[in-house]
C-alpha positions as CSV (number, residue, x, y, z in Angstrom):
1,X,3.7,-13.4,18.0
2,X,4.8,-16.6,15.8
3,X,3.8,-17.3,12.6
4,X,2.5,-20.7,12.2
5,X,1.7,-23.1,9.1
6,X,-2.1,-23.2,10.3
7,X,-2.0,-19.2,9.9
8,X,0.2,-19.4,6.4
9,X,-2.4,-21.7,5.1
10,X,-5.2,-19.7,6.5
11,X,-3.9,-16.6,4.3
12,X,-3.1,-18.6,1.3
13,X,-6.3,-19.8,0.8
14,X,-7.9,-16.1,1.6
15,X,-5.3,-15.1,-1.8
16,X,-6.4,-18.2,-3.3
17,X,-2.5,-19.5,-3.4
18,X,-1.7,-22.9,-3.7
19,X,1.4,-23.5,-1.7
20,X,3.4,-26.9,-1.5
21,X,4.7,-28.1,2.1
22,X,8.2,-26.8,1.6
23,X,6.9,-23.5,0.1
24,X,4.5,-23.0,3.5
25,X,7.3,-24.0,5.8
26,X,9.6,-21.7,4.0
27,X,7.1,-19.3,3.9
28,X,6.8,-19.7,8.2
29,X,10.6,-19.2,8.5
30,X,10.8,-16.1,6.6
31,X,7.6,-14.5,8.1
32,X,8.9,-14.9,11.7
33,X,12.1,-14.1,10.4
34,X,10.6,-10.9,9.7
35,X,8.4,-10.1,12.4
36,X,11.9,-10.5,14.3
37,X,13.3,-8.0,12.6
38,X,10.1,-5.7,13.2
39,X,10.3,-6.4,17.3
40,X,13.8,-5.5,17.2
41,X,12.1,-1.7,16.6
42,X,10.7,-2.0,19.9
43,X,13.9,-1.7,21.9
44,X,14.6,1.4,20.1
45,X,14.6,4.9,22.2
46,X,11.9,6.5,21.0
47,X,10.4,9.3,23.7
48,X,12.0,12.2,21.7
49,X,10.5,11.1,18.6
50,X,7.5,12.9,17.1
51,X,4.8,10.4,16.3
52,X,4.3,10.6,12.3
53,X,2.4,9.4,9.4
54,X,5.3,10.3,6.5
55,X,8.2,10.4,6.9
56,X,8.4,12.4,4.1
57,X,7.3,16.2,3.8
58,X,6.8,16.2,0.5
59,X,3.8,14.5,0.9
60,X,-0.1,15.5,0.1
61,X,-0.9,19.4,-0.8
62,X,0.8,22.5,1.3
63,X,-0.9,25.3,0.2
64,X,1.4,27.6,1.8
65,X,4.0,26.2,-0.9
66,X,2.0,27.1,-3.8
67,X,3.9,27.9,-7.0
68,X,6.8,25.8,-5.7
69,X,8.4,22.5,-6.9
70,X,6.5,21.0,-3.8
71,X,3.2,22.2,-4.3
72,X,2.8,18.4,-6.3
73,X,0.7,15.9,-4.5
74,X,3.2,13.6,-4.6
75,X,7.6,13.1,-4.6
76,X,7.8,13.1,-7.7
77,X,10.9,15.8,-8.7
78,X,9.7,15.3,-12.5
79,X,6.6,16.9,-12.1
80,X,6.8,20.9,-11.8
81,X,3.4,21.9,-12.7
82,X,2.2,22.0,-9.7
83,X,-0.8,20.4,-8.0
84,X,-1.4,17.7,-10.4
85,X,-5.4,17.3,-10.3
86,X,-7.6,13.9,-10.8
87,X,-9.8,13.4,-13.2
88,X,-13.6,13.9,-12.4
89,X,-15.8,10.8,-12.0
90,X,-17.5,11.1,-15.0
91,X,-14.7,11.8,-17.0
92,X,-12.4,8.7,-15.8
93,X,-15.3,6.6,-16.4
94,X,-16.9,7.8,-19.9
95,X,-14.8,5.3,-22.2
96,X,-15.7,2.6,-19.5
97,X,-17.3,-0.6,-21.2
98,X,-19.4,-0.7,-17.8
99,X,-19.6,0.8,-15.0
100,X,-22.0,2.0,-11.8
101,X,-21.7,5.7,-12.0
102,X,-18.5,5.1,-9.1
103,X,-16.3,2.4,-10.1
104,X,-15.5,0.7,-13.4
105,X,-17.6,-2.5,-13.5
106,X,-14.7,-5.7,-14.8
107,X,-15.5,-9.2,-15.3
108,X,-14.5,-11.9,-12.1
109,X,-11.2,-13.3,-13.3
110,X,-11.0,-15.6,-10.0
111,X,-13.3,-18.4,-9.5
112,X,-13.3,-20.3,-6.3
């Protein structure tokens, strides 16, 4: 797949980016550029390869390692406590100037 200026223009008006000529035809270089890179992966050998989502196992909650350094939901090696919980809904959202009982309501900042 290539990367054209039609498609960099498409996506820069989706993010509401004002790009000059030279920016959008640097911007096509270095996007195929990349995507080069990426379809260089293909010719890798990978057959013997478990398919995975992480590549990291110290990654999401194993219970089974409960009371251990990785027992945090994330990577962090700072944080030893444990599983570190979220706030509940009502909580996060109680100092909220607005909000809809889900999400914290913020004025548009974008107009188009």
């Amino acid at each position: 797949m290539k990367v054209t200026e039609k498609d960099v223009a498409y996506v820069a008006d989706l993010a509401n980016l004002e790009l000059s000529a030279d920016e959008r035809t640097r911007m096509v270089r270095d996007l195929n550029s990349i995507l080069g890179h990426v379809d260089s992966l293909s010719e890798l050998d990978t057959k013997d390869v478990q398919p995975m989502a992480q590549i990291s196992d110290r990654y999401g909650v194993d219970e089974s390692k409960k009371g251990s350094e990785r027992f945090a939901y994330a990577s962090r090696d700072d944080v030893k406590e444990g599983l570190r919980t979220s706030f509940p809904t009502d909580v996060a959202l109680a100092n909220a100037p607005d909000a809809d009982g889900t999400f914290f309501k913020v004025p548009k900042v974008i107009e188009r």
